[in-house]
C-alpha positions in Angstrom: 2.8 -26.2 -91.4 1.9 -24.2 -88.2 0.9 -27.9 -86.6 4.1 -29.0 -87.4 6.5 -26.4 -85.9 4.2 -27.3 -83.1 5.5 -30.3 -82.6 8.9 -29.7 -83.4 8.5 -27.6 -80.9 7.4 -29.7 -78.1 10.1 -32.4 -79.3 12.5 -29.9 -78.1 11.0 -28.6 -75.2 10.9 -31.9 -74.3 14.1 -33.5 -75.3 16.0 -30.0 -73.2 13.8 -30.9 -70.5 14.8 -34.6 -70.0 18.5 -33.9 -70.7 18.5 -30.6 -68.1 17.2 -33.4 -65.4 19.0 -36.3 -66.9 22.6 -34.3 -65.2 22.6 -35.0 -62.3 24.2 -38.1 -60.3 22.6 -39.6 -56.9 25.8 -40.5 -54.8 25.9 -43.0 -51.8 28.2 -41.3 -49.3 29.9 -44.1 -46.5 31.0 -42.0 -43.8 33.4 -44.2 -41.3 34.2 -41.8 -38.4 37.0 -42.0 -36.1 37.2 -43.8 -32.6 36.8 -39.9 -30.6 35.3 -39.6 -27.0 32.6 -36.7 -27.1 29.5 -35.6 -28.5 28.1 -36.5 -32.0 30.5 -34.5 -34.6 28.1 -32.4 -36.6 29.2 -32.9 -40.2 27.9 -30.3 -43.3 28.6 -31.6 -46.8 29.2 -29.0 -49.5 29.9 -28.2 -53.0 33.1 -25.7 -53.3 33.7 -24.4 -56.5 36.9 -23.5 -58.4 37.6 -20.4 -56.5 37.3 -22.0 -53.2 34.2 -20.4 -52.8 31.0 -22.5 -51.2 28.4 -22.7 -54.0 25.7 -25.5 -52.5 25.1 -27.3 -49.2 24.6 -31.3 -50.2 23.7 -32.7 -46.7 23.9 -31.7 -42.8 24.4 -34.4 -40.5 23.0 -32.7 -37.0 19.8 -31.8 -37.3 19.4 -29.0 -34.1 20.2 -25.8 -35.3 21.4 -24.0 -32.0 24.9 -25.8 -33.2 25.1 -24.8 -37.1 27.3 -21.7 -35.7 30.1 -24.4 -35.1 30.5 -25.1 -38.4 32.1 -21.8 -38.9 32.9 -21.7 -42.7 29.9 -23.0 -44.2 28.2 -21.2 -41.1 29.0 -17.6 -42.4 27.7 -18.7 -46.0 24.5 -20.2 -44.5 23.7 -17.0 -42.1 23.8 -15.0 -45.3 21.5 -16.9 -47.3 19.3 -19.2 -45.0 17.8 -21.8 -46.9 15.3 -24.4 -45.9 17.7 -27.8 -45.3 15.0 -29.9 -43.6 15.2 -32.2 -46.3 19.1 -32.7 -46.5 19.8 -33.1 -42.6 20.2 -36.3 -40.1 21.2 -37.1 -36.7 25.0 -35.8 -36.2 27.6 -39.1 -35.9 29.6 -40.1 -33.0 33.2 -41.5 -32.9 33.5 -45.4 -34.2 29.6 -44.7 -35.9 28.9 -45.0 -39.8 27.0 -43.2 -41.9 25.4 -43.6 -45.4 23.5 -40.8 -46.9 22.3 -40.1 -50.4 23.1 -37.1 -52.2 22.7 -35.7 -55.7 25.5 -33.8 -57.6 25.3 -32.2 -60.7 27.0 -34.2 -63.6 28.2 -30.6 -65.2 30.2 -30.2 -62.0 32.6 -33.1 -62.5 36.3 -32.8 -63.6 35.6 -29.3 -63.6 37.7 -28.1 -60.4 35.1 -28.4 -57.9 35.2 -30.4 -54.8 33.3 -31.8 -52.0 34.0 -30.9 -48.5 33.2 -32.2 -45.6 33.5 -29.9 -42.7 33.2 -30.9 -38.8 32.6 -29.7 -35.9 32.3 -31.5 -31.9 31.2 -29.8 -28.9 33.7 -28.7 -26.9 36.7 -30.3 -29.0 38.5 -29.1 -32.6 36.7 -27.8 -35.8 38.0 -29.3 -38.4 37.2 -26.8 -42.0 38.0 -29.1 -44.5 38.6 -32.9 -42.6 38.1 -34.6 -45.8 37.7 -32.8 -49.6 37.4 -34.8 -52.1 38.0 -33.4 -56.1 35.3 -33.9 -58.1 36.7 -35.7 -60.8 36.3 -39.4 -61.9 38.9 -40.8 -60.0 38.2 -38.7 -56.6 34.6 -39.8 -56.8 35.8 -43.3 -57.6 38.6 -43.3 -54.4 37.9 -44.0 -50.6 39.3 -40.7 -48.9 40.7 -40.7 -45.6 40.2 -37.4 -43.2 42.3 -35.2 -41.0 39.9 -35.2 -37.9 36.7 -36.9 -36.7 36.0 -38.6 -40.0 38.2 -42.0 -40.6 37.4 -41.7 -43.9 34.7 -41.1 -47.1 33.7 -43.4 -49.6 31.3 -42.6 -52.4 29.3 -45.0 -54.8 26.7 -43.8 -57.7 23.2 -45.1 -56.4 20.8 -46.9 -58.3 
């Protein structure tokens, strides 16, 4: 009897442990930036929750720190709690360049009133908070989403 609420056991363990990393959705993010003259736009993607609050950083394009403070929103979040982003940054974009980046959101976060913002930032030029949000719902995750300021637009595709 004890062997077998052993195993029952595991068989949960296990099954909650494949399901809890089973949720979450790697993403293929097209970035198409606008035709600007100037520096590389440093660009942070983030997860905003319902309350319009920041909750996660998904990726940093500009990888030299000394310029982070220009991204003032997510800025004052990420002074607060300095986390180790190394492995979600790359070189900031200039005006007519593409990006594609790869990032992972969590499937319990969809059609749930969060959305993704994409925040920019160009030496010397406008700082855009929110240049392209995107609701994270089926159909915003689905749509190509045009932006405000540096970014032409954003187009997301689940990755394999």
């Amino acid at each position: 009897m004890k062997l077998l609420m052993k195993l029952c056991l595991v068989c949960v363990i296990t099954c909650f442990s494949f399901h809890a990393s089973a949720q979450k959705t790697k993403y293929k993010c097209l970035l198409q930036m606008s035709n600007y003259m100037g520096e590389g736009a440093y660009v942070v993607v983030s997860l905003i929750n319902p309350k319009g609050e920041y909750e996660k950083t998904l990726y940093v394009m500009g990888d030299d720190k000394e310029w982070y403070n220009s991204l003032k929103e997510w800025y004052k979040v990420y002074s607060k709690r300095p986390t180790d982003i190394s492995a979600i940054t790359g070189a900031s974009v200039t005006g007519g360049d593409r990006s594609v980046t790869t990032f992972e959101i969590d499937n319990t976060k969809v059609n749930k009133g969060y959305k993704l913002r994409f925040e920019t930032a160009v030496e010397d030029q406008q700082y855009h908070v929110d240049d392209v949000e995107i609701a994270l719902t089926d159909e915003g995750l689905a749509a190509r989403t045009e932006g405000k300021g540096y970014i032409r637009y954003v187009k997301l595709s689940k990755s394999e």
